[in-house]
C-alpha positions in Angstrom: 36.4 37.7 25.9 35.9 33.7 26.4 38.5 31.5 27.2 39.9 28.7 25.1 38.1 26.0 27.1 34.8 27.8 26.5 35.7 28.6 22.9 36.3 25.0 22.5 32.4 24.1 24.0 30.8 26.4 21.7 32.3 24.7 18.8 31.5 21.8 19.7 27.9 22.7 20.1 27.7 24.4 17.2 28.6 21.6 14.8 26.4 19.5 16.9 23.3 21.6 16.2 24.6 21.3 12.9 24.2 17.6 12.8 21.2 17.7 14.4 19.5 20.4 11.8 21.3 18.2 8.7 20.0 15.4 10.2 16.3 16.5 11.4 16.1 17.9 7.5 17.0 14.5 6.2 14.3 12.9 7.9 11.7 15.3 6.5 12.9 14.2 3.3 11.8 10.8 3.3 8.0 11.3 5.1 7.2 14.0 2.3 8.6 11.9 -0.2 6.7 9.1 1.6 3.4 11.2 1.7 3.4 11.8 -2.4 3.4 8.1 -3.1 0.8 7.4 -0.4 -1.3 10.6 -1.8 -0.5 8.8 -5.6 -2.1 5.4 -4.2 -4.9 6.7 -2.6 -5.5 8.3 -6.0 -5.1 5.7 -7.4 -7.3 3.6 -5.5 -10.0 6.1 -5.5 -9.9 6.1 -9.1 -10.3 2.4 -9.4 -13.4 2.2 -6.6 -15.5 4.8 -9.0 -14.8 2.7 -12.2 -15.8 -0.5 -10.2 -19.3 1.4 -8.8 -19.1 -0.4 -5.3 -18.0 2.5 -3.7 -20.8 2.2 -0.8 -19.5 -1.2 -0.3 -16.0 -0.2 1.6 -15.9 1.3 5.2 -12.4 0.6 6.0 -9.0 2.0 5.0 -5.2 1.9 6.0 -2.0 3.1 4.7 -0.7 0.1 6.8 0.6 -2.9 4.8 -0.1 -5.6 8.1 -3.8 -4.7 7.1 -3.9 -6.3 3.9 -3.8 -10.2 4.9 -2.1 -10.6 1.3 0.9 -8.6 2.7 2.8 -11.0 5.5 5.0 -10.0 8.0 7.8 -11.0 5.3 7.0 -8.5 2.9 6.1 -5.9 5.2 9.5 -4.3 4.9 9.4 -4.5 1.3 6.8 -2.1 0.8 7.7 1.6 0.4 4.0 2.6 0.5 0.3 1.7 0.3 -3.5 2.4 0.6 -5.8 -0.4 1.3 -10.0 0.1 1.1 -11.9 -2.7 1.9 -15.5 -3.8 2.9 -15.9 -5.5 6.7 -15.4 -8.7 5.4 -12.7 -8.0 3.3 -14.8 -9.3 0.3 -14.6 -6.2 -1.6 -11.5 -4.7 -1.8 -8.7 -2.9 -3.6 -5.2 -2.7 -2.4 -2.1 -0.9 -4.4 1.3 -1.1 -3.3 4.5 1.2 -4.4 7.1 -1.5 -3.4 10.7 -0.6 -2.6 12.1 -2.0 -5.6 11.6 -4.1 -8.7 12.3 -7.3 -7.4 10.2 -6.5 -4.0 7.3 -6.1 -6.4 7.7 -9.0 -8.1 7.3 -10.7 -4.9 4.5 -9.1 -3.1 2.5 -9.9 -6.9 3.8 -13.4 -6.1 2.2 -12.7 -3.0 -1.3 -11.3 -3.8 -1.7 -14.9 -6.4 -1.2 -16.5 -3.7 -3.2 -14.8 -1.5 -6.7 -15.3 -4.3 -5.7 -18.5 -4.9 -5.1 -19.8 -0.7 -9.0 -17.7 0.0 -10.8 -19.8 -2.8 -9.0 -23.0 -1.4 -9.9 -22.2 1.8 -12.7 -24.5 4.3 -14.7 -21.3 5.3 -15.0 -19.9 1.8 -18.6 -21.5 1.1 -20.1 -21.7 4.3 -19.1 -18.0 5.4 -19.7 -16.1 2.1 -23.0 -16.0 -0.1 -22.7 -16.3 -4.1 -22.6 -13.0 -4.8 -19.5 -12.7 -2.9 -18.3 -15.9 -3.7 -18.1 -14.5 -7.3 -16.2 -11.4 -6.2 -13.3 -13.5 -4.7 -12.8 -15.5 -7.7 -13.0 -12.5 -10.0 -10.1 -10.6 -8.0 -7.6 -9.6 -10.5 -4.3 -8.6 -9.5 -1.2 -7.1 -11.7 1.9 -5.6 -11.2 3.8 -2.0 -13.3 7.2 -1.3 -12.2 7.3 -1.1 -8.4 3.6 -0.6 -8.2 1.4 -4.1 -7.4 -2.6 -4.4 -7.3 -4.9 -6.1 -5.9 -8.8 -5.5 -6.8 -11.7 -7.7 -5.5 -15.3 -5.7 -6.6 -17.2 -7.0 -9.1 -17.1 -9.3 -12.2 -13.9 -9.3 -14.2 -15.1 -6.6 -16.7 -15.7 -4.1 -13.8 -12.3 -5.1 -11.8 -10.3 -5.3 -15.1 -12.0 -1.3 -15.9 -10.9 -0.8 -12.0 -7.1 -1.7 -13.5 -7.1 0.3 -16.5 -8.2 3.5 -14.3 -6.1 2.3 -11.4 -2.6 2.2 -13.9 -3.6 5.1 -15.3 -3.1 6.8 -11.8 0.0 5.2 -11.2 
């Protein structure tokens, strides 16, 4: 038979393995919830590349929103999830975002216009990229549904706005 004292130990370290199972659970949670939406956006993205055709055109990809230069160190918390493909200039790309909330993804679409808008403006733009990709850059299209924001650069406007239509379709 145990004492008090030791009766009162095993109590205690019972309801801390308690907290620590609760807690450990809890934690699972949010990375499998976490893993859906990113599975959802890769989808999503994959399904835009193939209605664009460049899909030769991108080597690199991320599920880290410091990758995307659009996404600043600002709005890096307000982004739930995301899958970024790009090429190695970061000419062709498509980016989709599930943002935290509403108002988050408001502001990360405020943050992809500016994005286009600061790399047409910008004193590299015609000495480092031919036409062709010149084109691409000023044909990005970028749009926003519910907490999920955009961001495709690929082709001409038909082929990035038929990237969109597939790419909501996903989402």
């Amino acid at each position: 038979m145990m004492s008090k004292k030791k009766m009162g130990w095993v109590r205690v370290l019972g309801i801390f393995l308690v907290f620590a199972l609760i807690s450990s659970v809890a934690g699972m949670g949010g990375k499998v919830g976490e893993a859906k939406n990113s599975g959802r956006l890769k989808s999503a993205c994959a399904a835009a590349v193939k209605a664009t055709g460049n899909v030769k055109k991108l080597t690199f990809k991320t599920s880290t929103p410091s990758d995307f230069d659009a996404i600043s160190f600002r709005h890096d918390k307000k982004v739930r999830a995301i899958y970024y493909v790009a090429d190695d200039k970061t000419v062709y790309n498509i980016c989709a975002v599930e943002a935290k909330t509403v108002s988050n993804a408001k502001k990360i679409y405020k943050a992809f216009a500016e994005y286009k808008e600061s790399r047409l403006h910008n004193e590299y733009f015609k000495t480092d990229y031919s036409k062709t990709e010149q084109n691409v850059m000023k044909n990005a299209i970028y749009g926003i549904k519910g907490k999920y924001v955009w961001y495709i650069s690929m082709s001409s406007k038909k082929k990035n706005e038929a990237g969109q239509i597939a790419l909501k379709k996903k989402l």
